[in-house]
C-alpha positions in Angstrom: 0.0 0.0 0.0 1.5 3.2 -1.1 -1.2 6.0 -1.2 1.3 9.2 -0.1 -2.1 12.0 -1.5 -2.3 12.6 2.5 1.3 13.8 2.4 2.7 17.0 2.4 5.3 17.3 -0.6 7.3 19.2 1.3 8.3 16.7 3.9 8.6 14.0 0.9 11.0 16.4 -1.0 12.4 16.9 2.5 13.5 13.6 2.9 14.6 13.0 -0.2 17.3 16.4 -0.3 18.4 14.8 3.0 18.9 11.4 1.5 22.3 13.3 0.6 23.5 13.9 4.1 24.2 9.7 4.1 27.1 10.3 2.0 28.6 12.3 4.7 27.5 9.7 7.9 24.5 11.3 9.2 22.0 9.2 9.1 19.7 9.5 11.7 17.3 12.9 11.9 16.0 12.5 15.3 17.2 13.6 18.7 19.9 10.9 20.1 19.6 10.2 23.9 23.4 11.2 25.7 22.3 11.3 29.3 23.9 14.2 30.8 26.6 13.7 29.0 27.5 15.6 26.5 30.9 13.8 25.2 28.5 10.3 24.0 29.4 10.1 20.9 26.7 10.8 18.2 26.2 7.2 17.0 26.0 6.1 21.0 23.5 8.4 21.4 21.5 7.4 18.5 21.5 3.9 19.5 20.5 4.8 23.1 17.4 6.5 21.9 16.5 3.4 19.5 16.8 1.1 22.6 15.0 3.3 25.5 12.2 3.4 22.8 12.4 0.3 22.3 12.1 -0.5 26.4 8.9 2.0 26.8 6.8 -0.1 24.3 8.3 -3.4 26.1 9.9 -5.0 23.6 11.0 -8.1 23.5 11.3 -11.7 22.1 8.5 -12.2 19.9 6.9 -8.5 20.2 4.8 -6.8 17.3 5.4 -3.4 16.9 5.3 -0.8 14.1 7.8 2.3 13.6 6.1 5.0 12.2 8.1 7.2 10.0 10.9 4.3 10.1 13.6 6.5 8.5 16.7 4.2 7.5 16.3 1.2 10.0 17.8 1.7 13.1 15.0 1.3 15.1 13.7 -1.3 13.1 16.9 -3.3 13.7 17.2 -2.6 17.4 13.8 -4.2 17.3 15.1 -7.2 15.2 17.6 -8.1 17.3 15.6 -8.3 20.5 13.9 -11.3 18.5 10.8 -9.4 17.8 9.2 -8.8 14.4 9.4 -4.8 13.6 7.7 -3.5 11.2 8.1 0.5 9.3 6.3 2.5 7.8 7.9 5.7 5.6 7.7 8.1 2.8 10.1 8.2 1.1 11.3 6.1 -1.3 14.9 6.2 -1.3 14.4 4.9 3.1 12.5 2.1 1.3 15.1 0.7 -0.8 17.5 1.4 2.5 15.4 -0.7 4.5 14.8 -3.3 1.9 18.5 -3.7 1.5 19.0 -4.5 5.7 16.1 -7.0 5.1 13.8 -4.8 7.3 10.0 -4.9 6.6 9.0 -1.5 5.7 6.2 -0.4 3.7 5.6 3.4 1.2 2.5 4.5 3.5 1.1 7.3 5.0 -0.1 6.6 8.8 -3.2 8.1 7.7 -3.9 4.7 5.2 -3.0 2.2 7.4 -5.0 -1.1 6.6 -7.9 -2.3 8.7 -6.6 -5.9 8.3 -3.2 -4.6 10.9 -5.9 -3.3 13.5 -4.7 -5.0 17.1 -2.1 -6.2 15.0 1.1 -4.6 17.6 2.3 -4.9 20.9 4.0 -1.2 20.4 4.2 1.7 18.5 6.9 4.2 18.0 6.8 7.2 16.0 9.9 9.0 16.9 10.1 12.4 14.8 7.4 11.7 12.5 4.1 13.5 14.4 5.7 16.8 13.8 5.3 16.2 10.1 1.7 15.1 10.8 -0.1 19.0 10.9 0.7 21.4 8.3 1.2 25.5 8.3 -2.5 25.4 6.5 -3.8 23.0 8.8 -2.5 25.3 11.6 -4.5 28.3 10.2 -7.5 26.6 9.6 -7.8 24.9 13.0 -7.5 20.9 12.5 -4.4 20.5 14.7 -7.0 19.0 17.3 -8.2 17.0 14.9 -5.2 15.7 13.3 -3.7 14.8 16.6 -6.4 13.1 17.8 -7.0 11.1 14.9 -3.1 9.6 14.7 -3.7 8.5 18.3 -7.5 7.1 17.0 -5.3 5.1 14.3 -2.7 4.2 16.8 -5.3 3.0 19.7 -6.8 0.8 16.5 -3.4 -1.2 15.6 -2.6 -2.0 19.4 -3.4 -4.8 21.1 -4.7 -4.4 25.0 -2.2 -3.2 27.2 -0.3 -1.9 24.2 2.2 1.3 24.7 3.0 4.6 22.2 6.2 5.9 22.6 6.2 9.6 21.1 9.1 12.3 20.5 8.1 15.5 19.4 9.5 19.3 19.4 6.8 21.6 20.3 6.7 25.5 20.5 8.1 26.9 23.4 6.7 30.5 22.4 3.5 32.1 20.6 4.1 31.4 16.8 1.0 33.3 14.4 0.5 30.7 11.4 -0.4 33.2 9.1 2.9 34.7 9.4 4.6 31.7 9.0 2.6 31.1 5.8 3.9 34.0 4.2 7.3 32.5 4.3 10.9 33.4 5.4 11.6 36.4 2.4 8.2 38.4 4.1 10.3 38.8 7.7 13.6 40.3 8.6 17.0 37.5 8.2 17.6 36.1 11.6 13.5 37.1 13.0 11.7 34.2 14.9 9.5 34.1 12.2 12.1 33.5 9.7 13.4 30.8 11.3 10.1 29.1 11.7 9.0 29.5 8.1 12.0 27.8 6.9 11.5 25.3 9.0 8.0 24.7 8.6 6.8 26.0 5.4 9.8 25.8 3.0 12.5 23.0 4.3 11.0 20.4 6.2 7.2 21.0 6.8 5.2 20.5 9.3 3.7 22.3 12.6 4.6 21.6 16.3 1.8 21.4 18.7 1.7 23.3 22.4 3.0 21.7 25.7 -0.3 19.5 26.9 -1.5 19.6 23.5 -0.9 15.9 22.7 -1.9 14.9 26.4 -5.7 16.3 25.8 -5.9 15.3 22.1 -5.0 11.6 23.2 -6.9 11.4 26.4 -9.7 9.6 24.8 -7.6 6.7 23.7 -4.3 6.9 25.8 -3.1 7.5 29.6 0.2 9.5 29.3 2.5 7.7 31.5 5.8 9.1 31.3 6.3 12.5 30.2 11.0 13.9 29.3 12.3 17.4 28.3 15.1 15.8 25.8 15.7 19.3 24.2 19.0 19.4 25.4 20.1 16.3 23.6 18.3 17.6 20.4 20.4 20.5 21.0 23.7 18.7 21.2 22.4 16.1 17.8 21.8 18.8 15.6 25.2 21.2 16.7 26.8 17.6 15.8 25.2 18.2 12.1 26.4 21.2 11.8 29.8 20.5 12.6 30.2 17.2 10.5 28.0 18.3 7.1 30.7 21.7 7.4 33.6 19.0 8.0 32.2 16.5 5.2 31.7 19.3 2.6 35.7 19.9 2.8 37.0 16.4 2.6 34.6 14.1 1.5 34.3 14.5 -2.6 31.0 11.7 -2.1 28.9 14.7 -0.4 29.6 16.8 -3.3 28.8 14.4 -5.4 25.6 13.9 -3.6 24.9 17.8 -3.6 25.9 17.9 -6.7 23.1 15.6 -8.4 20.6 16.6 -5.8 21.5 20.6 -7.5 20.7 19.3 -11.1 17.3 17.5 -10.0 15.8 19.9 -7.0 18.0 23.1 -7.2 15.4 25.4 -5.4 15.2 22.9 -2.5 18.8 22.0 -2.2 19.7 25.6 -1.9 16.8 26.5 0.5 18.0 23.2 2.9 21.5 24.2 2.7 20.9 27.9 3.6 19.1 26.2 6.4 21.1 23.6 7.9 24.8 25.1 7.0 23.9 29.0 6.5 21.3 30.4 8.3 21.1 27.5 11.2 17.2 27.6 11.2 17.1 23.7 12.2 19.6 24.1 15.0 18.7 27.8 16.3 15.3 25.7 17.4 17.3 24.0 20.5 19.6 26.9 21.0 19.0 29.0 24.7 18.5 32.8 24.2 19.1 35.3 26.9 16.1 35.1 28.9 13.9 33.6 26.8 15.1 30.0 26.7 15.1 27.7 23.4 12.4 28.5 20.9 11.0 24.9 20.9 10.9 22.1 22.9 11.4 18.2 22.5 9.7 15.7 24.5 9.5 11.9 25.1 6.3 10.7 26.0 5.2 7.2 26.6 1.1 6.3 26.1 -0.7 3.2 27.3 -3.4 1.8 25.5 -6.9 2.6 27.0 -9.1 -0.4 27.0 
């Protein structure tokens, strides 16, 4: 099953100008997990976060459970070898073919078209990144975050089996943000303005929307008890500096990035230009996790952890 219409294009086209960043050993786009400790190394980190997930849904030997917005495999893999049968979901095509290559069962779908015949079908469910994709700009200014929200955890409730558990990351604002400015997009406000950043973000680069602080909790409430509840913003902070530092590094000694940019130029130049003036130029990804004098980080991540209502 492979119906994407539900999709913004913008996080497809996303994913696929990122597809590059591979060539220079990034290949995770979600917060790691370092502890405290700032020296873990990047791919420590990484794995960390795969296995914690892994331990809030209780996997184990024999467990079902689905990774929503599976990205390249890692937790799919974590999953595998715990001796329990992982399946992912994804869209994009090029994290297909990755997948396929591992010998990890992932499928081209949308959450919002997943089959009736997987209803009670998983122990767990992770979607670690993905929900923040889930509610568009547009959808932000016509009012269906609500409903968006609480139909993913509608779908989710569906899939699980009783006593099943959702495990969650999301960033979320950590400051008034209008939609309808952000809509406009980043050439309508002043280089460097909160509402710059965001519109890159959100309406040009990667797409998407981020919901409130207790948002999630009250859209869910009807099919989920929130049961553990993390601030991992700092660890998102010290992830995404790490990008920074190694696409600049990779860029002046690995000729496979260019190589990468370069065909990713001929085929999508608007968007390769707009995601390198955000990632390596203007910063709008990482200035998200980055404290300001007195007013703190502009967003928030955080870990939750759902069980199933029955």
């Amino acid at each position: 099953m492979n119906n994407l219409q539900d999709t913004s294009q913008t996080v497809i086209t996303c994913y696929d100008l990122l597809d590059a960043a591979l060539a220079g050993g990034v290949e995770d786009f979600t917060d790691g997990k370092y502890s405290g400790n700032p020296s873990c190394s990047y791919e420590d980190a990484q794995r960390n976060q795969a296995e914690w997930l892994l331990d809030q849904i209780k996997c184990r030997k024999g467990s079902h459970i689905l990774d929503i917005g599976c990205g390249n495999g890692r937790i799919l893999k974590a999953a595998r070898d715990r001796g329990a049968h992982a399946v992912g979901i994804t869209i994009s095509k090029q994290q297909i073919k990755r997948n396929k290559d591992k010998g990890l069962d992932a499928h081209l779908m949308n959450y919002r078209n997943i089959p009736q015949d997987w209803d009670h079908a998983f122990d767990g469910v992770i979607a670690n990144g993905s929900v923040e994709h889930f509610v568009q700009v547009q959808d932000a200014i016509d009012g269906k975050q609500d409903r968006i929200y609480e139909e993913m955890f509608g779908i989710c409730h569906r899939i699980l089996r009783h006593g099943g558990y959702l495990a969650t990351t999301m960033i979320h604002f950590n400051q008034p943000v209008d939609p309808h400015e952000i809509c406009k997009g980043s050439r309508a406000h002043s280089r460097g303005s909160d509402d710059f950043h965001f519109a890159k973000v959100l309406q040009e680069d990667f797409g998407g929307w981020y919901p409130v602080e207790g948002q999630l909790k009250k859209c869910g409430s009807d099919y989920f008890d929130l049961e553990y509840h993390e601030d991992g913003t700092q660890d998102y902070h010290w992830t995404s500096e790490f990008w920074l530092s190694e696409m600049k590094r990779q860029t002046l000694v690995n000729p496979k990035v260019w190589t990468a940019l370069l065909s990713k130029l001929r085929h999508k130049q608007r968007g390769t230009i707009g995601m390198l003036d955000n990632l390596i130029i203007a910063q709008s990804w990482m200035w998200q996790f980055r404290e300001r004098e007195n007013n703190g980080t502009p967003t928030k991540l955080f870990r939750d952890v759902w069980k199933r209502k029955d």
